[in-house]
C-alpha positions in Angstrom: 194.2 57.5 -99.3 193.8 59.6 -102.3 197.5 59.7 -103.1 198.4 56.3 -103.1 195.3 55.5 -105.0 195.7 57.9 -107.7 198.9 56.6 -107.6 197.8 53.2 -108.0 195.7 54.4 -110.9 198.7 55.8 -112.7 200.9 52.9 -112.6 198.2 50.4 -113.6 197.3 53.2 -117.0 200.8 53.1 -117.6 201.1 49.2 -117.6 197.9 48.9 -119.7 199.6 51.9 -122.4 202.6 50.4 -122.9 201.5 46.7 -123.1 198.9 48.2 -125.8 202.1 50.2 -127.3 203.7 47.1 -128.4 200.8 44.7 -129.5 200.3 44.3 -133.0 196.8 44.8 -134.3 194.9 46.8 -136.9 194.6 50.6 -136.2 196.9 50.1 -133.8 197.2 54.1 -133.4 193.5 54.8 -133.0 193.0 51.6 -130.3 195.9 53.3 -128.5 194.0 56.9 -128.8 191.3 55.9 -127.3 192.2 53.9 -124.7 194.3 57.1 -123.6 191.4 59.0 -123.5 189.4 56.5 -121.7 192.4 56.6 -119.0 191.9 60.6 -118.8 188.3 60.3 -118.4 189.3 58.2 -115.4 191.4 60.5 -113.7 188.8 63.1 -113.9 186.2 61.0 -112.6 188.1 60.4 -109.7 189.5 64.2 -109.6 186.3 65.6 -109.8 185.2 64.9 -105.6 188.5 66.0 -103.8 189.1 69.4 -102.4 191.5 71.4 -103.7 193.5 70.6 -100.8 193.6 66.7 -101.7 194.8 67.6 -105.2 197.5 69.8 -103.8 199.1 67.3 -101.9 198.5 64.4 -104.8 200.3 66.8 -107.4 203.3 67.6 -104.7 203.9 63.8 -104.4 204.0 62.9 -107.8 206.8 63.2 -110.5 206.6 66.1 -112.4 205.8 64.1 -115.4 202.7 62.9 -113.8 201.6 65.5 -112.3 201.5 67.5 -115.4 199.3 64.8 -117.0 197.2 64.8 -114.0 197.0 68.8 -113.7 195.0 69.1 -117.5 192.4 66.8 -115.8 191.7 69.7 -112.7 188.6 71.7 -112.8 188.9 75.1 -113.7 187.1 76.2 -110.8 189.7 74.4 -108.6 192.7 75.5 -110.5 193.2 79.1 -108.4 192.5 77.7 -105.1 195.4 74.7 -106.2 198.0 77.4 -107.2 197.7 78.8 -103.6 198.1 75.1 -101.9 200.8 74.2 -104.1 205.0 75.0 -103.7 205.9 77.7 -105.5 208.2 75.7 -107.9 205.6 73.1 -108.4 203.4 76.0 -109.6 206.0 77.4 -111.9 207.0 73.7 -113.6 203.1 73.9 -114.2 201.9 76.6 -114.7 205.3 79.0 -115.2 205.0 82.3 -113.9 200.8 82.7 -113.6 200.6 83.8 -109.8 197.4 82.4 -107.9 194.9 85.6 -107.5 192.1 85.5 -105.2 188.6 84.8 -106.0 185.5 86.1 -104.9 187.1 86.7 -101.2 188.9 89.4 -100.4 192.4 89.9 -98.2 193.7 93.4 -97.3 196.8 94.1 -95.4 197.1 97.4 -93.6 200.6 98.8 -92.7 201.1 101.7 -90.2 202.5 104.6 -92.2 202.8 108.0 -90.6 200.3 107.4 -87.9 197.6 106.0 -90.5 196.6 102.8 -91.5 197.6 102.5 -95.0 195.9 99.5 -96.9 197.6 96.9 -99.8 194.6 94.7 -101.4 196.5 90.8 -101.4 195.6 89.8 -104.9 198.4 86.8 -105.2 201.0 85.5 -102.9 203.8 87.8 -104.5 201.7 91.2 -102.7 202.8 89.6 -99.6 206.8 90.1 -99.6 207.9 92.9 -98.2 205.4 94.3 -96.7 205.3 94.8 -92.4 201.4 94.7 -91.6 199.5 95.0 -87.7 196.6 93.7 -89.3 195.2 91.5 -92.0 191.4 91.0 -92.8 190.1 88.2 -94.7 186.6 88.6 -95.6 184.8 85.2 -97.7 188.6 83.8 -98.5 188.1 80.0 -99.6 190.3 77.2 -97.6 193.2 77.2 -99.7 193.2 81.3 -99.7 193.7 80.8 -95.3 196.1 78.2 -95.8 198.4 79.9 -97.8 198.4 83.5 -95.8 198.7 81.1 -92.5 201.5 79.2 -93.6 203.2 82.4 -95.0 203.0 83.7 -91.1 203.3 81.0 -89.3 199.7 80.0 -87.9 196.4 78.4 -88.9 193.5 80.4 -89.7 190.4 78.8 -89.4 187.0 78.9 -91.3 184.5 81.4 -88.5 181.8 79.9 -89.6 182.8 76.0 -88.2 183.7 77.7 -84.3 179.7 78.9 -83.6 179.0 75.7 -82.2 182.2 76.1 -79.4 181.1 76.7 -75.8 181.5 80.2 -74.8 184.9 79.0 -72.1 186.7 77.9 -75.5 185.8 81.3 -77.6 189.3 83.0 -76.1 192.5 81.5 -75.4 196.2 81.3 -76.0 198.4 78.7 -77.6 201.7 77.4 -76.9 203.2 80.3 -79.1 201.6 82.8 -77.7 199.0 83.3 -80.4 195.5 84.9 -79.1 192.5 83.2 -80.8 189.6 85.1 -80.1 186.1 84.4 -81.4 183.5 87.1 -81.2 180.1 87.9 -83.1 179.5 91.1 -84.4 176.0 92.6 -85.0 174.2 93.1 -88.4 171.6 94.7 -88.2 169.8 95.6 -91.7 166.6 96.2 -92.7 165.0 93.3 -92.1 167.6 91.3 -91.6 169.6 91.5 -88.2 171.9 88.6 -87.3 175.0 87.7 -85.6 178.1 87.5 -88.0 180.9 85.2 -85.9 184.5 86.7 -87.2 187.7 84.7 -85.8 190.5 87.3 -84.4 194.0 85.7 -83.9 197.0 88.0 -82.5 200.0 86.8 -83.7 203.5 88.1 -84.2 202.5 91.2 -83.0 199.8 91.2 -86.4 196.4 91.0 -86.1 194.2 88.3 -88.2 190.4 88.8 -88.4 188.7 86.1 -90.8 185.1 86.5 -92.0 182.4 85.4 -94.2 180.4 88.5 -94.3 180.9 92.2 -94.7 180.3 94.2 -91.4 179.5 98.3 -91.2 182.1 97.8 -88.2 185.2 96.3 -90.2 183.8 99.8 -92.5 184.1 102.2 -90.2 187.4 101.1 -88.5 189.5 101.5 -91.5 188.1 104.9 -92.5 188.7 106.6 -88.9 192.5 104.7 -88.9 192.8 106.1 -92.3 191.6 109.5 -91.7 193.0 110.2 -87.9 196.7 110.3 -87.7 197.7 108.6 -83.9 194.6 106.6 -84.4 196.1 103.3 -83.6 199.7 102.4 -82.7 199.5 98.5 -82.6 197.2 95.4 -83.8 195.7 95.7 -79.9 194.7 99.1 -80.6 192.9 97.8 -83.6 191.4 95.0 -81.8 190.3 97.1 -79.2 188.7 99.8 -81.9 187.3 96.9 -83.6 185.5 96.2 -80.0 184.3 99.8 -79.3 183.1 100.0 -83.1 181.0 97.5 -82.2 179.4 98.8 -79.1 178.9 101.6 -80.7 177.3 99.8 -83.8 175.3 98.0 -81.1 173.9 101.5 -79.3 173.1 102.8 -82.3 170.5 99.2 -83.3 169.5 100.0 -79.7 168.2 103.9 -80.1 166.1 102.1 -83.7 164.4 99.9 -81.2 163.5 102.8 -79.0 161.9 104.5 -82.2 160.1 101.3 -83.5 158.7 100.7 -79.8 157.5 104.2 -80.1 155.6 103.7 -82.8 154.3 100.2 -81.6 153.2 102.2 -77.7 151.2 105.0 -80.3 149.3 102.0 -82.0 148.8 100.0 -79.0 147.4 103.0 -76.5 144.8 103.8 -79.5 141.1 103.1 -78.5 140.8 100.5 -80.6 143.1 97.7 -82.5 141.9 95.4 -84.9 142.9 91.8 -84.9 144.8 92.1 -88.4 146.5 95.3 -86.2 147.4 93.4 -83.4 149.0 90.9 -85.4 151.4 93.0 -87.3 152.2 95.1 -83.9 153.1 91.6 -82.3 155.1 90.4 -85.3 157.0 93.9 -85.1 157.1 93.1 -81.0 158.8 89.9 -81.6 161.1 91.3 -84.3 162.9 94.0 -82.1 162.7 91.6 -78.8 164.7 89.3 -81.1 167.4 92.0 -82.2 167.6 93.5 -78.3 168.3 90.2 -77.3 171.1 89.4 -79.8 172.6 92.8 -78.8 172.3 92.2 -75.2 174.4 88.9 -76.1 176.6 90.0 -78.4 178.2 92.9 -76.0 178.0 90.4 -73.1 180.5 88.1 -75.5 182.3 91.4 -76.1 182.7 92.4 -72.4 184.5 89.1 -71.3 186.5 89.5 -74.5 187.7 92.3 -73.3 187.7 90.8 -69.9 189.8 88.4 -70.7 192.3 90.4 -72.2 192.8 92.7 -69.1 193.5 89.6 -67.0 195.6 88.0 -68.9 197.8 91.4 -69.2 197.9 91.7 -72.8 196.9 95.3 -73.0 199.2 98.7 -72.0 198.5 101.2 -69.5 197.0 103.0 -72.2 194.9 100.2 -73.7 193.6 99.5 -70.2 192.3 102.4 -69.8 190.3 102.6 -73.5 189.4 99.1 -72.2 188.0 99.9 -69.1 185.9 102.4 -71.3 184.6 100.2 -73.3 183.3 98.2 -70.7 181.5 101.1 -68.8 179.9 101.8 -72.1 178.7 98.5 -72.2 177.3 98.5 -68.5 175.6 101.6 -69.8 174.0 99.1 -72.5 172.9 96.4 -70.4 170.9 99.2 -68.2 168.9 100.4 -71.5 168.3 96.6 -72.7 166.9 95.5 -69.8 164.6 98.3 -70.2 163.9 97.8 -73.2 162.8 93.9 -72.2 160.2 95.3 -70.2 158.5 97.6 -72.4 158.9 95.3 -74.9 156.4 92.4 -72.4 154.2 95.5 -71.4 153.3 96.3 -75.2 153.1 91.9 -75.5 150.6 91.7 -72.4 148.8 95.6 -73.9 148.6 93.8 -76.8 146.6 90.4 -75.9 144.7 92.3 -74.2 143.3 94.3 -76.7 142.9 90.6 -78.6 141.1 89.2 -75.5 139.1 92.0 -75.2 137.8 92.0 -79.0 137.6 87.9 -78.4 135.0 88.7 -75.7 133.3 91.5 -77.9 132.6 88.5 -80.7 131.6 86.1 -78.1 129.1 88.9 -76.0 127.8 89.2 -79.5 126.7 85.2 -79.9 126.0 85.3 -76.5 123.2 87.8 -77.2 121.8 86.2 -80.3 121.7 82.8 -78.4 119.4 84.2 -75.5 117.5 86.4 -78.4 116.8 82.8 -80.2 116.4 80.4 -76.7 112.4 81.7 -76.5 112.2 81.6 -80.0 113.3 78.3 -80.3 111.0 77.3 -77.6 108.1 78.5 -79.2 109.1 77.1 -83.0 109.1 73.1 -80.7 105.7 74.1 -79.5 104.3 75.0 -82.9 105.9 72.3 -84.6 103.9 69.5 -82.4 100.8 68.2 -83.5 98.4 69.5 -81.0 98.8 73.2 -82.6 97.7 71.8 -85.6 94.5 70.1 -83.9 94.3 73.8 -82.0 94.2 76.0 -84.9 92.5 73.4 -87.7 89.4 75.8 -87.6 91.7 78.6 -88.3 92.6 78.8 -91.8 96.4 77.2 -91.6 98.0 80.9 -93.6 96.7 83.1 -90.6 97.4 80.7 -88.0 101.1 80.1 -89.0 101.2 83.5 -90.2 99.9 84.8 -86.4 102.4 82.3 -85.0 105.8 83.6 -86.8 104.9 87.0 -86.0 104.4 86.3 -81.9 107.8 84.5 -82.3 109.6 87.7 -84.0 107.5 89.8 -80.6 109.1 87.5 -78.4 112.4 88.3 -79.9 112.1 92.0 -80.1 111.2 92.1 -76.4 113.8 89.3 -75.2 116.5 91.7 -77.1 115.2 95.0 -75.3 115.6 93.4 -72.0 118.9 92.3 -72.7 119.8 96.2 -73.7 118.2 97.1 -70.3 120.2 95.0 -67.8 122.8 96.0 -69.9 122.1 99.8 -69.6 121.5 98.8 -65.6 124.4 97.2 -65.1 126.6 100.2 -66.3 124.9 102.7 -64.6 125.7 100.9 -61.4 129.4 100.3 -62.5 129.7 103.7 -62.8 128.0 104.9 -59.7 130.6 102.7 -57.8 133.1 104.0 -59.9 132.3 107.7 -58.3 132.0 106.8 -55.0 
């Protein structure tokens, strides 16, 4: 274990120090330096690969006279994520009164004040006294960050982006203190770049948790409408359930793009003609928005047995039922215009090929044509190549007689070649006869 071997390491420095400390020898001071500083260079070494979790827990088990040795030998990159793993009075023997302050995440806190959300930005462990929250939103917090708001409320907040691989039976459930995990994906959908984003949402103490790794328009648009409408949400359900609708919403709105892309797309593919470099982009633009219909379709399927879920297990008022139940006939509403939106989207594929086929067969008519145009030719280049031409035409001076012979070759194409345009010609005439009867 790290602690016991860094503990080891200690005791064995200090044996080595003080057996050097009382050795006579020339420059004793400077042998004594630098065997110090070898020691340091040590403890760094071996400081250098823990988490700032493992350091935590060395530092809390040591005397405070090590740890302070062993705390100028952290990383300054781990040194914030320490302070929030660490007791409070460890911190302050070590680093007196610096609070921990977040780092490139970002907590918020929202309290209900008249009606409104009302939001307090968590900078260090001191923002988080005396305030009375329904919801708390960590978006790209580090380990230590969720350790230390969990263990300040009581529960464990895990890292979203380690539950995607969890079957879709173990996304919702409650544990033995009544906590509600849920763990939902919400929609991104940018320009270009349209994914699921997996956000964990825990219910606990009557506070709702939501921990992230990636900013969502959704999270956006929630806290400006609790902000703005008065009565907008009462509790952390009414939030959750907001937070649900947002994202149908979110979801209807991706859906109504895809109409307008597979607008454009039906104008391109109905056209007379599409070249092949045209039919590739239309299918990579095909293939883009069949991947983003499919990802909604998904996501408000996870979102409906969310919901689901929480209307069996009897979480939800009479009130919150009924914006439930809502939600859910919005989202039947969805499902409709995605599976719609699945069949255009293999009409335009299959339109598409087509028009590929059809130029394939164009190209391949085309050789087709010169092969026969070249078959007579070639039959009469094997004749004139043989040796009894030559014994033929040897009274014949040999620049008129091959001369004679190319151009009855180029006559026998030029006439092979009109033929072909009349059983051509034929052939349409009579399709189209049948075509009027």
């Amino acid at each position: 274990m790290p602690q016991q071997t860094i503990k080891d390491l200690l005791n064995k420095q200090k044996i080595v120090e003080s057996m050097l400390h009382n050795q006579p020898m020339p420059r004793h001071d400077l042998v004594e330096g630098l065997v110090h500083k070898q020691h340091l260079v040590e403890l760094h070494k071996f400081l250098t690969p823990l988490a700032a979790s493992d350091i935590s827990d060395i530092l809390a088990a040591l005397s405070l006279e090590d740890a302070k040795l062993l705390w100028k030998q952290v990383d300054e990159e781990k040194i914030e994520d320490i302070l929030w793993e660490i007791p409070d009075d460890l911190a302050s023997q070590l680093v007196g009164a610096r609070e921990p302050r977040s780092g490139k995440g970002q907590i918020s806190a929202f309290e209900l004040v008249n009606g409104r959300l009302r939001r307090v930005t968590i900078v260090n462990r001191k923002d988080l006294q005396d305030i009375h929250p329904i919801w708390i939103d960590l978006l790209e917090t580090s380990k230590a960050e969720r350790n230390s708001i969990g263990k300040h409320f009581g529960l464990e907040l895990p890292d979203p982006d380690e539950l995607t691989d969890l079957e879709a039976s173990a996304r919702f459930y409650v544990e033995e203190n009544d906590e509600i995990h849920l763990h939902a994906n919400f929609l991104l959908d940018r320009e270009g770049d349209s994914r699921s984003v997996p956000v964990a949402l825990i219910i606990h103490t009557d506070i709702l948790f939501t921990v992230r790794n990636q900013e969502l328009p959704v999270f956006r648009l929630q806290r400006l409408r609790a902000r703005n409408q008065p009565g907008y949400v009462s509790d952390c359900k009414d939030v959750l359930l907001d937070l649900f609708g947002a994202d149908v919403e979110y979801s209807a709105d991706s859906l109504e793009d895809v109409y307008t892309t597979l607008g454009q797309v039906s104008r391109k593919v109905l056209s007379e003609t599409i070249s092949d470099a045209e039919a590739a982009g239309i299918l990579a633009d095909i293939a883009e928005e069949e991947d983003l219909n499919g990802r909604i379709r998904s996501n408000i399927l996870d979102t409906q047995r969310m919901i689901s879920f929480l209307m069996r297990g009897k979480f939800l008022s009479q009130d919150q039922v009924g914006d439930a139940k809502e939600i859910l006939r919005n989202i039947e509403s969805l499902n409709s215009h995605t599976a719609f939106l699945f069949d255009k989207i293999n009409f335009l594929m299959d339109a598409t090929v087509g028009f590929i086929n059809i130029n394939q067969n164009q190209r391949i008519g085309v050789l087709t044509t010169i092969s026969i145009v070249f078959m007579p030719i070639n039959v009469v280049a094997g004749i004139g190549g043989m040796s009894e031409f030559s014994m033929m035409t040897h009274a014949i001076p040999w620049p008129l007689a091959y001369g004679g012979f190319i151009l009855s070759m180029a006559v026998i194409g030029w006439l092979t070649y009109i033929a072909l345009q009349w059983f051509g010609q034929r052939r349409g005439n009579l399709t189209a006869s049948r075509a009027k009867v």
